[in-house]
C-alpha positions, -999 to 999 in steps of 0.1 A, spaced: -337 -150 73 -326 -182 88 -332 -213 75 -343 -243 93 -333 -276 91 -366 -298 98 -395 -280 116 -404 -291 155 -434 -274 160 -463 -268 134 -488 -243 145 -522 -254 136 -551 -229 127 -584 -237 124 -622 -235 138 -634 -237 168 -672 -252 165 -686 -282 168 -709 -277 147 -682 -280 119 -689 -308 93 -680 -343 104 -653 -347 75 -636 -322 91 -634 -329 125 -621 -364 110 -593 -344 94 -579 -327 125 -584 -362 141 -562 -375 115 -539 -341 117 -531 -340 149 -524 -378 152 -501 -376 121 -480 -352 138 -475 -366 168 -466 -398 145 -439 -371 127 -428 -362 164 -436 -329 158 -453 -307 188 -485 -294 178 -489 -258 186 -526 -245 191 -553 -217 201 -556 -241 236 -594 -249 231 -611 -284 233 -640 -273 212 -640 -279 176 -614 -287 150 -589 -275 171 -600 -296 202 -607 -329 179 -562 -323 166 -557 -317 199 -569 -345 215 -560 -369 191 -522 -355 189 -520 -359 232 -540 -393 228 -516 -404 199 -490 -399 230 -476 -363 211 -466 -329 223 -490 -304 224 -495 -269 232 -519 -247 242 -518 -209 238 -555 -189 256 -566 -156 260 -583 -156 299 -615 -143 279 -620 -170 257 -614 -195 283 -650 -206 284 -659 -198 252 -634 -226 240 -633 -247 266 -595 -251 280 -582 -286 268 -567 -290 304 -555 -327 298 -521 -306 273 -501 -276 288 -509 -243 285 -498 -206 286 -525 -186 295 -525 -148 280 -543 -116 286 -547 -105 245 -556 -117 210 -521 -100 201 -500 -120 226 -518 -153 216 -506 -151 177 -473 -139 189 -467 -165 211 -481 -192 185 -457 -175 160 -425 -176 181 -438 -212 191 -441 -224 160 -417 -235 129 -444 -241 101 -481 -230 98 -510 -252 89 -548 -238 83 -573 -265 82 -609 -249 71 -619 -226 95 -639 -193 101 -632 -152 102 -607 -166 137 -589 -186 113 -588 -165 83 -577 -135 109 -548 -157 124 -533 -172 90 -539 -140 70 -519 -122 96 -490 -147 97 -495 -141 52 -487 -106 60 -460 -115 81 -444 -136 57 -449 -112 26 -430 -83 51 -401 -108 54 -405 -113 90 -402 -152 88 -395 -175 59 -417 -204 77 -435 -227 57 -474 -220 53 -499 -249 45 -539 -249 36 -553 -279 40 -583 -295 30 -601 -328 12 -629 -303 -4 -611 -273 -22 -622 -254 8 -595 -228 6 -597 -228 -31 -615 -192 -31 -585 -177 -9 -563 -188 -32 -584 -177 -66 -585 -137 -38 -547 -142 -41 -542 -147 -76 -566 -122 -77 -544 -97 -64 -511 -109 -82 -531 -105 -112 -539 -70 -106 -503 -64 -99 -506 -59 -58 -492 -90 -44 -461 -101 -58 -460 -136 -76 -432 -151 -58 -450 -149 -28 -478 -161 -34 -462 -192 -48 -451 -195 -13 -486 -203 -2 -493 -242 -6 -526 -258 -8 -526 -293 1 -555 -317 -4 -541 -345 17 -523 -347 50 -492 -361 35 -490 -337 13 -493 -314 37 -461 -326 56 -442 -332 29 -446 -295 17 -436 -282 54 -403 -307 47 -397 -294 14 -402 -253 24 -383 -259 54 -354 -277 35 -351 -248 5 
């Protein structure tokens, strides 16, 4: 696998209601402003609803890149944020491909099942050897701490081997965050 030099895009993962709790809608506020601060385009699931919609439009307010990747049936169900370009796709499928190929680092902020779907897939990906790209939980609260006790759960019991889940970083600050991406991108 190639390695990269210093990642462009980061691909950000995360849910989609607005009934999430204020402290994290302030964190993809934050998110998406500090990467368009990096220069970095953020990649996304298109929506203007949510976590996803609050990085969003803080990233494009913050005068950053930003993109937009929709499946036509979830158009109104996450409201299109038409104000950032967008590829419009027919199939779950062609939206995390596209994301992936997008994308030169992954970032989960706390989500639900959509979010655990997308970044466990690109986990599977990365344990195949299909990409080498750096993969970031973040979160203020621990929230991904029970994922991560699942996968040493399953090193443990001698089904997921320990390198890669030492690939897997959990962050508990946005700069840490970025400066994982940096260092996993660098290696």
């Amino acid at each position: 696998m190639a390695q990269m030099t210093s990642p462009h895009s980061v691909c950000l993962y995360c849910g989609s209601s607005n009934a999430a709790p204020p402290a994290y809608l302030d964190l993809a506020r934050r998110f998406g402003k500090a990467t368009a601060a990096r220069g970095m385009r953020l990649v996304y699931g298109g929506g203007g609803v949510g976590l996803m919609g609050a990085a969003a439009k803080a990233a494009n307010a913050a005068g950053g890149h930003v993109l937009g990747i929709m499946p036509r049936f979830l158009a109104r169900r996450e409201v299109v944020y038409d104000d950032v370009p967008h590829i419009m796709v027919d199939t779950m499928h062609e939206r995390k491909k596209l994301m992936f190929d997008e994308s030169d680092a992954f970032v989960a902020l706390p989500g639900g099942i959509g979010t655990l779907e997308e970044i466990v897939e690109m986990m599977s990906w990365r344990r195949l050897e299909l990409h080498a790209k750096p993969m970031v939980f973040l979160s203020e609260d621990d929230f991904w701490a029970p994922l991560f006790h699942l996968i040493q759960h399953t090193v443990d019991a001698n089904l997921t081997p320990k390198p890669f889940a030492e690939s897997l970083v959990s962050a508990n600050s946005i700069e840490a965050c970025f400066a994982a991406i940096e260092a996993r991108a660098a290696a």
